[in-house]
C-alpha positions, -999 to 999 in steps of 0.1 A, spaced: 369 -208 375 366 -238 352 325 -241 346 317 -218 322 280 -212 316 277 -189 279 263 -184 248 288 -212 240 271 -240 260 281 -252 295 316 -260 298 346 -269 324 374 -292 333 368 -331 343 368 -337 380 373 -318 411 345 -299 431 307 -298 422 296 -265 407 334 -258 403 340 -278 369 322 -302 345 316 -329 372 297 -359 366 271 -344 383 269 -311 369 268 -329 333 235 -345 349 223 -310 360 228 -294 325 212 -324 302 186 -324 328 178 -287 322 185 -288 285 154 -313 283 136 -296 308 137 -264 287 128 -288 257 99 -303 271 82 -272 284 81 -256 252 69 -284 235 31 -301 231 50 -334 218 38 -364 240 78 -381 228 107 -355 221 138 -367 205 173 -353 208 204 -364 189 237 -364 204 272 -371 194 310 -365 206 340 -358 196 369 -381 204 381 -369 240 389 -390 270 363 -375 290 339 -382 259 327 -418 262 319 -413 305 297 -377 295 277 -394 270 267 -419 292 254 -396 314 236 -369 294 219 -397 277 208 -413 301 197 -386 316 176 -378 284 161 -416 287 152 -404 329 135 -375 315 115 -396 291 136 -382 257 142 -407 229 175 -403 218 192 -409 186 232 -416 198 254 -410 166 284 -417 188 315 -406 175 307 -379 156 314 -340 150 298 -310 153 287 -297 117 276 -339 115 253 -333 152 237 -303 131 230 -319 98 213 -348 116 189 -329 142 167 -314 113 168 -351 93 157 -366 120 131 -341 125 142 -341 161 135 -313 186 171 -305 199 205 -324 200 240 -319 223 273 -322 212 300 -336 238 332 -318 228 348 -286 243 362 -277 207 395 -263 204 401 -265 242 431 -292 258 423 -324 265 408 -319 307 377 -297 294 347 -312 280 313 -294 271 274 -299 266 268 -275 229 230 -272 228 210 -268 191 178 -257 185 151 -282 161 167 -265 132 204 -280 144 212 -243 153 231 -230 184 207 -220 205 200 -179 215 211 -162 242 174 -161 255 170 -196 254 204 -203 271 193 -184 297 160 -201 304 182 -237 308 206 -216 334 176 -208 356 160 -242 347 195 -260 363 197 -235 392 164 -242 409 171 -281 401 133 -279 382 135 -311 371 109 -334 369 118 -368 360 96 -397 340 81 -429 355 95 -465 344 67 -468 316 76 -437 300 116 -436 299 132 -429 267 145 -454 242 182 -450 226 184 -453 190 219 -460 176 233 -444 140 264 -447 126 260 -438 91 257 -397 96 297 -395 88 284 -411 56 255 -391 49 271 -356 63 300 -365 35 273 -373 8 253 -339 18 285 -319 10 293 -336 -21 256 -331 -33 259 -291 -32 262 -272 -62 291 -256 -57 317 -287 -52 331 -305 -82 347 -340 -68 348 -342 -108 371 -316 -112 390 -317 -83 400 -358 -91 414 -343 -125 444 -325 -107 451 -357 -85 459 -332 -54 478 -349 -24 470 -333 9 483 -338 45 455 -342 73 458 -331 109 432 -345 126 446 -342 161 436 -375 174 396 -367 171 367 -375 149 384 -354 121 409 -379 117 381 -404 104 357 -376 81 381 -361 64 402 -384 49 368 -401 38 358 -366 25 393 -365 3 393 -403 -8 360 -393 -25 367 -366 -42 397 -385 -50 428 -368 -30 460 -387 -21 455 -381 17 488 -385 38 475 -390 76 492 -373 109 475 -379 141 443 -394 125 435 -419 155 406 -407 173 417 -418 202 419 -380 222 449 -384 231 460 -341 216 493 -344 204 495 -307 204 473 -277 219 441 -285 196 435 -249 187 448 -248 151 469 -218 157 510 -215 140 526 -221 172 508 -256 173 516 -268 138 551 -275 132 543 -311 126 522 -306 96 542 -278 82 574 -298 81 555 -327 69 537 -312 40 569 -298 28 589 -336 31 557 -354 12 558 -321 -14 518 -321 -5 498 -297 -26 491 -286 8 479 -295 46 445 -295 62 439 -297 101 412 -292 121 400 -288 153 386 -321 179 347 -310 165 358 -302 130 343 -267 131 372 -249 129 396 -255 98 433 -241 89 451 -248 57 488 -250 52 501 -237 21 524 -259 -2 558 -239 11 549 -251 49 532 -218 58 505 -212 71 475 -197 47 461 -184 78 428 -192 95 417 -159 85 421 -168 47 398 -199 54 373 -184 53 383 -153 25 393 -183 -2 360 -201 2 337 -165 1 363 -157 -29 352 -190 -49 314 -187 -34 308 -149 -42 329 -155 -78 299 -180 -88 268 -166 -66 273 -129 -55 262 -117 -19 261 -103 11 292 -120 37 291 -115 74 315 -128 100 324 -112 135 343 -84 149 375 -100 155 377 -112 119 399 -102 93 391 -69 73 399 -95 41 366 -104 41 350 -69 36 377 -66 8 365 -96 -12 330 -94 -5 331 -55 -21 354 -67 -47 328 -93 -59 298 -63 -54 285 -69 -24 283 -60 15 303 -70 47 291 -68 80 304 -76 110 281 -93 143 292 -98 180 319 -129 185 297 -164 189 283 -188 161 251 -175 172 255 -137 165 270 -144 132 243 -167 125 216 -143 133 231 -115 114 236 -139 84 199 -145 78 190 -109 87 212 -96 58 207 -129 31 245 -137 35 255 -161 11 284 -169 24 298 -159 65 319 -174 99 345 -167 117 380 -160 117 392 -188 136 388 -212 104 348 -213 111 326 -215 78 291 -209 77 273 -217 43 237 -216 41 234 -235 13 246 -266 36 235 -252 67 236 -227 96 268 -238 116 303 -236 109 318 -264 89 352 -282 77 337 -302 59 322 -280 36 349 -258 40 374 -284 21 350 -293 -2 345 -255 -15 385 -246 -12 396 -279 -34 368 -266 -59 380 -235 -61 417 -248 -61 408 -271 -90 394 -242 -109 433 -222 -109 461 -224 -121 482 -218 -88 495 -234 -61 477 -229 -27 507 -203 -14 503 -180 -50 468 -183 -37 471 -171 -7 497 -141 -16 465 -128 -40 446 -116 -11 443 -85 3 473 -85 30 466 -82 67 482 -99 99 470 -101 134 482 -108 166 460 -133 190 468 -126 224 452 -132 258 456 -123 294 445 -151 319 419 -135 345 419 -135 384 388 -135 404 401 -99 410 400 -88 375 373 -64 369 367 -66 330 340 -43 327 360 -18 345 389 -23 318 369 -23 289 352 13 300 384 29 308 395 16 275 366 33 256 367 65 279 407 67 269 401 61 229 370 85 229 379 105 193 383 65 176 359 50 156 347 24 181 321 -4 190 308 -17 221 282 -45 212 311 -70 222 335 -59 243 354 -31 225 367 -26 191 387 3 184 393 12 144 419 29 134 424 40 96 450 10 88 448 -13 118 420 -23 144 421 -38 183 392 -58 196 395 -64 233 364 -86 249 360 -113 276 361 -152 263 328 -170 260 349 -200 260 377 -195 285 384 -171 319 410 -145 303 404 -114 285 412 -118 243 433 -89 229 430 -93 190 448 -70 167 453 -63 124 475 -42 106 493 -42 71 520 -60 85 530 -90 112 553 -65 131 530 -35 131 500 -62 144 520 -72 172 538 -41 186 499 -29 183 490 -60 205 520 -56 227 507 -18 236 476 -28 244 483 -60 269 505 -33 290 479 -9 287 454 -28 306 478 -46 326 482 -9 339 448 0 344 445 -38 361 473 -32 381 491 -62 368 527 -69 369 
């Protein structure tokens, strides 16, 4: 169980068995139906598509093939090459293109790879249309072009460049201010694009940048998922350079965690919280980010006037709930940073921009920052699934059991209790069943946790 067809975007494991995982020729399938999809909703005689990747192993043998099968469908693509994903967005709409892919399965180990799909806004795509390419690659509806008409390949190499320029342009971030305090900063860039775009980002706005696994050559030297248990490296290192503090990020540089100048971790929650903090302080707004977020956001966004709601899991949800309520500011938990004023898709980039800003405007250090927030802690935990696994079945009993709690069912289940919440829903990304819990302290988030893993293991019969 190692294709996964979501809201995500098509992803899976290199090799093995057709239909089974990200083969060679289901890579062909997908771009084929992606470009399918984007010709029939088109009148365009040429379409054009951008694509880029982040720094895998896989990555250099799936671009070939989705963009060439682009070129077979008659789509003129603009190749960025190695690139990231906020870069892949910025690019589609100034290029005025009608789509673009990015070749990167995120935060995932090194075997999976993954087709993400935008829109001609550079926007994830809706559930809708993601559905429409599904069908489109399981009848094989492809229709392929004739020699005259095959698509050209444009190569750019300058959207690192421009993507850098486009954050240093927005209103909000003072390179000025932040080269005053002369901040040294260690970078995780865990051997992907990130390892190239941020130090760049840093060197302009004039940060002493100490590197650690900045060679994007996607070789992981750790589980890429910026979570605590993965970071050691960085934590020990920022406290042996005495850093100001540490940034890492994920192989697509949409997902961004800070350490804090002690070696802790800020927390990937408190991404997100610091930037809407600096953000709301100068524009007040609406915030939204999703369910398995932090209830630190709610706090700040009320402490700064204005309202917090929460959308399903997926970019896409909290995209679409962002424009519905004017956020100014919204994302995800996992480090993910959505600012409109930039554009609709989580960010690092812009997320290190605002925090240094905001940084540059106090008279703290990164840790007394972090110790200002409201304080929460949550356990991430997961349960790996078996074809056997009924997950609907689970999550009913769980809402049938917890009746008399607040809950909410538009993604998986949430259960809200008065000082600490669990959020128990099926990956979009992955085959296991995510068991996400917050309380007022680390202990009381994990025994909460702990409950709940043995309280479906039960009801799964799981030993």
């Amino acid at each position: 169980m190692t294709l996964i067809k979501s809201i995500s975007g098509i992803r899976g494991t290199i090799g093995g068995k057709v239909g089974d995982n990200l083969t060679p020729v289901d890579a062909v399938k997908f771009a084929s139906a992606y470009g399918t999809f984007l010709k029939q909703n088109s009148n365009k005689e040429k379409l054009t598509v951008v694509i880029g990747r982040d720094a895998r192993i896989s990555g250099p043998m799936i671009h070939n093939l989705v963009q060439n099968t682009l070129v077979g469908l008659g789509i003129n693509v603009i190749d960025l090459g190695l690139s990231t994903t906020p870069t892949v967005e910025i690019a589609v709409p100034l290029e005025k293109a009608d789509g673009g892919i990015i070749l990167t399965a995120s935060h995932n180990p090194k075997q999976w790879n993954a087709l993400k799909l935008l829109n001609a806004k550079g926007e994830f795509l809706n559930g809708d249309d993601g559905a429409k390419i599904l069908k489109i690659a399981e009848a094989e509806a492809f229709d392929f072009s004739d020699v005259d008409s095959l698509g050209e390949v444009t190569e750019n190499n300058a959207y690192m460049d421009i993507h850098i320029d486009e954050v240093l342009d927005l209103p909000l971030v003072d390179a000025e201010a932040v080269k005053k305090r002369k901040f040294k900063v260690v970078v995780d860039g865990v051997n992907s694009s990130g390892g190239i775009i941020i130090p760049k980002l840093l060197e302009q706005m004039g940060v002493e940048v100490v590197e650690l696994y900045c060679t994007p050559n996607g070789h992981f030297p750790h589980n890429p998922e910026p979570l605590k248990e993965h970071l050691g490296d960085i934590c020990k290192l920022v406290l042996e350079e005495k850093a100001d503090f540490g940034i890492v990020v994920d192989p697509d540089v949409d997902r961004l965690a800070f350490i804090s100048n002690d070696g802790e971790m800020f927390g990937e929650e408190y991404t997100l919280v610091a930037c809407a903090d600096y953000v709301l302080s100068k524009t007040p707004g609406n915030t939204v980010s999703n369910m398995s977020s932090s209830r630190a956001l709610r706090d700040i966004t009320e402490k700064h006037g204005g309202k917090y709601q929460a959308s399903a899991v997926g970019e896409v949800n909290v995209v679409t709930l962002m424009k519905e309520t004017n956020a100014i500011i919204g994302g995800e938990g996992n480090g993910g940073i959505i600012y409109p004023e930039s554009h609709y898709g989580r960010d690092s980039l812009v997320g290190v921009a605002l925090f240094l800003t905001h940084l540059a405007s106090l008279d703290m250090t990164v840790a007394e920052l972090r110790a200002s927030y409201p304080q929460y802690f949550m356990s991430k935990n997961k349960i790996e699934l078996t074809p056997q696994i009924d997950v609907d079945a689970i999550l009913k009993a769980m809402t049938e059991k917890y009746g008399n709690e607040d809950i909410t069912t538009i993604d998986g289940v949430k259960i809200d209790f008065p000082t600490e919440w669990v959020h128990l829903r099926k990956s979009n990304t992955e085959p296991i069943i995510r068991i996400y819990t917050e309380a007022p302290t680390q202990q009381e988030a994990d025994v909460l946790a702990e409950r709940f893993v043995n309280e479906i293991k039960v009801i799964a019969g799981i030993n």
